[in-house]
C-alpha positions in Angstrom: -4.6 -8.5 -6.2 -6.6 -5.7 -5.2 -10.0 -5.7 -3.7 -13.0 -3.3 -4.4 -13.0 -0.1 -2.9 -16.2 -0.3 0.0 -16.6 2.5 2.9 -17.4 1.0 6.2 -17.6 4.2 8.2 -18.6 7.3 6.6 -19.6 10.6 8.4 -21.9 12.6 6.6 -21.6 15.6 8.2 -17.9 15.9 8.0 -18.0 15.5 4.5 -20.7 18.2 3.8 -18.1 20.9 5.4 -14.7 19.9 3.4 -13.7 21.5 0.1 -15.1 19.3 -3.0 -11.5 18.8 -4.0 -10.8 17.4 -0.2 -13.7 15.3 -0.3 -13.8 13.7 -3.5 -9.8 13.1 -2.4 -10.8 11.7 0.9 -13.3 10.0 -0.2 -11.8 7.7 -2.7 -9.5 6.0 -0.8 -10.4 6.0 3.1 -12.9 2.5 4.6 -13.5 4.9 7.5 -14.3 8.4 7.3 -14.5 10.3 10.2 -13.5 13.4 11.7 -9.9 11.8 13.1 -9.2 9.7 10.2 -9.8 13.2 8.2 -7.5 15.1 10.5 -4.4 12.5 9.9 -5.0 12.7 6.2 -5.4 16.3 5.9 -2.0 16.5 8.2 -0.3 13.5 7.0 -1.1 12.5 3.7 -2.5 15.6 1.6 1.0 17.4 2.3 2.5 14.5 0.6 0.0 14.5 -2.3 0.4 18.1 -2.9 4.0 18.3 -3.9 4.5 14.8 -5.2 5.6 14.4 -9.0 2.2 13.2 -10.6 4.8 12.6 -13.7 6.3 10.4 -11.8 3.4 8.4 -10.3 1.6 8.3 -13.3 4.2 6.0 -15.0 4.7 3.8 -12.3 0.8 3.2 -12.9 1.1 2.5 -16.0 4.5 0.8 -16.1 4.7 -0.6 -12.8 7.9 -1.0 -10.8 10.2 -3.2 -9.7 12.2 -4.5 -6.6 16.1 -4.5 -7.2 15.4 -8.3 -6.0 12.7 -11.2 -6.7 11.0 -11.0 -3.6 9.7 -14.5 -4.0 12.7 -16.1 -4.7 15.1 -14.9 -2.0 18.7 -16.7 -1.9 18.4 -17.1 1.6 15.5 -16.6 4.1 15.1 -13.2 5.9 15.5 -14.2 9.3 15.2 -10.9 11.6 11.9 -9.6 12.7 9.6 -8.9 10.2 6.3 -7.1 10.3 3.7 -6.8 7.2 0.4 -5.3 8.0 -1.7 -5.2 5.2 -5.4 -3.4 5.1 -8.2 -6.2 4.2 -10.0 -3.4 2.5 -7.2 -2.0 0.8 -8.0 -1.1 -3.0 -4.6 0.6 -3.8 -2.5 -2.9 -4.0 -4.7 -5.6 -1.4 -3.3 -7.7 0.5 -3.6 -11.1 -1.2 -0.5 -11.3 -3.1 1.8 -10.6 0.0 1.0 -14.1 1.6 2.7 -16.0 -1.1 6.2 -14.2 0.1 5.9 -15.0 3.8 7.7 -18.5 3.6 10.8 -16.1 2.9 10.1 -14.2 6.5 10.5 -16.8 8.9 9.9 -13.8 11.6 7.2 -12.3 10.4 4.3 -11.0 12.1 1.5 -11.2 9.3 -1.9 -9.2 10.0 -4.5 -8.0 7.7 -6.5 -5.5 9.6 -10.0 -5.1 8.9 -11.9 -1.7 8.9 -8.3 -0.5 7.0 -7.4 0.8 3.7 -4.4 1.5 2.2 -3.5 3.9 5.2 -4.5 1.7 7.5 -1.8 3.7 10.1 -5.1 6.4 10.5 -8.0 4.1 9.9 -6.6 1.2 12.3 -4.7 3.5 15.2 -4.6 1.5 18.4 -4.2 -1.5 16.3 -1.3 -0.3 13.8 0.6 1.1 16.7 0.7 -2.2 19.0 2.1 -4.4 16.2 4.8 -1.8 15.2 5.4 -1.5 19.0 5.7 -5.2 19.4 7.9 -5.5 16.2 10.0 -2.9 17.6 10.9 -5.2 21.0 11.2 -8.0 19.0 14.0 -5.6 16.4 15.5 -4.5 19.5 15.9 -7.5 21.0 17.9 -9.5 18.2 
Protein backbone atom coordinates (compact mmCIF):
# COMPACT_ATOMS: atom_id res chain seq x y z
CA UNK A 1 0.00 0.00 0.00
CA UNK A 2 1.53 3.12 -0.98
CA UNK A 3 1.27 6.43 0.67
CA UNK A 4 0.90 9.90 -0.93
CA UNK A 5 3.82 11.47 -2.15
CA UNK A 6 4.52 14.80 0.50
CA UNK A 7 7.98 16.76 0.59
CA UNK A 8 9.19 17.56 4.06
CA UNK A 9 12.35 19.34 3.14
CA UNK A 10 12.60 21.23 0.08
CA UNK A 11 15.39 23.80 -0.87
CA UNK A 12 14.32 26.27 -3.08
CA UNK A 13 17.37 27.59 -4.18
CA UNK A 14 18.81 24.29 -5.19
CA UNK A 15 16.13 23.65 -7.24
CA UNK A 16 16.10 27.08 -9.15
CA UNK A 17 19.79 26.06 -10.46
CA UNK A 18 19.21 22.25 -11.78
CA UNK A 19 18.19 21.43 -15.29
CA UNK A 20 14.10 21.25 -15.63
CA UNK A 21 14.57 17.64 -16.65
CA UNK A 22 16.76 17.12 -13.18
CA UNK A 23 14.30 18.88 -11.16
CA UNK A 24 11.10 17.68 -12.25
CA UNK A 25 13.14 14.11 -11.76
CA UNK A 26 14.26 14.97 -8.37
CA UNK A 27 11.41 16.37 -7.45
CA UNK A 28 9.00 13.58 -7.75
CA UNK A 29 10.22 11.23 -5.73
CA UNK A 30 12.67 12.73 -2.92
CA UNK A 31 10.77 13.79 1.04
CA UNK A 32 13.95 15.79 1.45
CA UNK A 33 15.50 17.97 -0.98
CA UNK A 34 18.56 19.43 -0.34
CA UNK A 35 21.85 19.99 -1.72
CA UNK A 36 23.30 16.41 -0.30
CA UNK A 37 20.31 14.34 -0.91
CA UNK A 38 20.64 16.02 -4.63
CA UNK A 39 24.35 15.09 -4.85
CA UNK A 40 23.65 11.20 -3.93
CA UNK A 41 20.93 11.15 -6.54
CA UNK A 42 22.62 12.93 -9.17
CA UNK A 43 25.74 10.37 -8.38
CA UNK A 44 23.85 7.36 -7.49
CA UNK A 45 20.55 7.11 -8.83
CA UNK A 46 20.32 9.20 -12.16
CA UNK A 47 23.26 7.00 -13.60
CA UNK A 48 20.98 4.09 -13.03
CA UNK A 49 17.90 5.90 -14.57
CA UNK A 50 19.71 6.87 -17.57
CA UNK A 51 20.59 3.58 -19.00
CA UNK A 52 17.86 1.49 -17.51
CA UNK A 53 15.39 -0.41 -20.11
CA UNK A 54 12.18 1.87 -19.65
CA UNK A 55 10.66 -1.21 -21.82
CA UNK A 56 11.36 -3.16 -19.30
CA UNK A 57 10.07 -1.08 -16.28
CA UNK A 58 7.16 -0.01 -17.97
CA UNK A 59 5.67 -3.65 -17.91
CA UNK A 60 6.47 -4.46 -14.64
CA UNK A 61 4.20 -1.32 -13.82
CA UNK A 62 1.71 -2.43 -15.57
CA UNK A 63 2.01 -6.11 -15.07
CA UNK A 64 3.64 -6.28 -11.87
CA UNK A 65 6.12 -9.01 -10.77
CA UNK A 66 6.53 -11.77 -8.87
CA UNK A 67 8.80 -13.55 -6.24
CA UNK A 68 9.94 -17.16 -7.36
CA UNK A 69 8.32 -17.80 -3.78
CA UNK A 70 5.05 -16.68 -1.65
CA UNK A 71 6.69 -14.58 0.59
CA UNK A 72 3.82 -14.86 3.11
CA UNK A 73 3.69 -18.36 3.16
CA UNK A 74 7.23 -19.54 3.77
CA UNK A 75 7.68 -23.43 4.43
CA UNK A 76 9.86 -22.74 7.07
CA UNK A 77 10.73 -19.51 9.05
CA UNK A 78 13.84 -17.47 7.89
CA UNK A 79 15.79 -17.63 10.85
CA UNK A 80 19.22 -15.57 10.08
CA UNK A 81 19.47 -11.88 10.54
CA UNK A 82 17.21 -9.99 8.79
CA UNK A 83 16.93 -6.28 8.18
CA UNK A 84 13.85 -4.41 6.35
CA UNK A 85 13.92 -0.66 6.46
CA UNK A 86 11.18 0.71 4.85
CA UNK A 87 10.70 4.79 4.16
CA UNK A 88 7.30 6.02 6.07
CA UNK A 89 7.01 8.45 3.24
CA UNK A 90 7.72 6.21 0.63
CA UNK A 91 5.21 6.57 -2.47
CA UNK A 92 6.98 4.12 -4.85
CA UNK A 93 5.64 0.77 -2.84
CA UNK A 94 5.07 2.15 1.21
CA UNK A 95 5.77 0.35 3.70
CA UNK A 96 2.45 -1.11 5.04
CA UNK A 97 2.24 -4.27 3.27
CA UNK A 98 5.76 -5.52 4.52
CA UNK A 99 4.56 -5.87 8.21
CA UNK A 100 2.23 -8.66 7.39
CA UNK A 101 5.51 -10.93 6.30
CA UNK A 102 7.58 -10.27 9.43
CA UNK A 103 6.17 -13.30 11.45
CA UNK A 104 8.27 -15.32 8.71
CA UNK A 105 11.62 -13.23 9.93
CA UNK A 106 12.02 -14.20 13.35
CA UNK A 107 15.44 -11.98 13.16
CA UNK A 108 14.36 -9.23 11.78
CA UNK A 109 15.15 -5.71 12.56
CA UNK A 110 11.92 -3.85 11.27
CA UNK A 111 12.16 0.18 10.98
CA UNK A 112 10.18 2.60 9.03
CA UNK A 113 12.24 5.70 8.97
CA UNK A 114 10.53 8.93 8.81
CA UNK A 115 11.69 11.96 6.79
CA UNK A 116 12.57 8.86 3.95
CA UNK A 117 11.27 8.04 0.63
CA UNK A 118 11.88 5.40 -1.42
CA UNK A 119 15.72 6.05 -1.23
CA UNK A 120 15.65 6.42 2.05
CA UNK A 121 19.74 5.28 1.92
CA UNK A 122 20.34 9.47 0.87
CA UNK A 123 17.37 10.95 2.64
CA UNK A 124 17.99 9.04 6.05
CA UNK A 125 22.11 8.77 6.06
CA UNK A 126 23.23 8.43 9.61
CA UNK A 127 20.20 6.48 10.20
CA UNK A 128 20.30 3.91 7.16
CA UNK A 129 23.92 3.29 7.84
CA UNK A 130 23.68 2.26 11.72
CA UNK A 131 21.01 -0.35 11.07
CA UNK A 132 22.91 -1.88 8.04
CA UNK A 133 26.02 -1.69 10.27
CA UNK A 134 24.27 -3.38 13.10
CA UNK A 135 22.72 -6.00 10.76
CA UNK A 136 26.06 -6.57 9.49
CA UNK A 137 27.45 -7.74 13.25
CA UNK A 138 24.60 -9.53 13.87
CA UNK A 139 25.21 -11.54 9.89
CA UNK A 140 28.67 -11.89 10.89
CA UNK A 141 28.15 -13.22 14.01
CA UNK A 142 25.78 -16.25 13.14
Amino acid sequence: MRGAYIILKRDDELLSQLEPSDVEGFSSIHVVQSKEVWYRYRDEILPGLKVADNDFLLNLQENGYAFSFDVDRLKEKFNKPTLMLLGRQDSSVGYKDSWSILDNYPRATFAVLDRAGHNLQIEQVELFNSLVTEWILRVDES
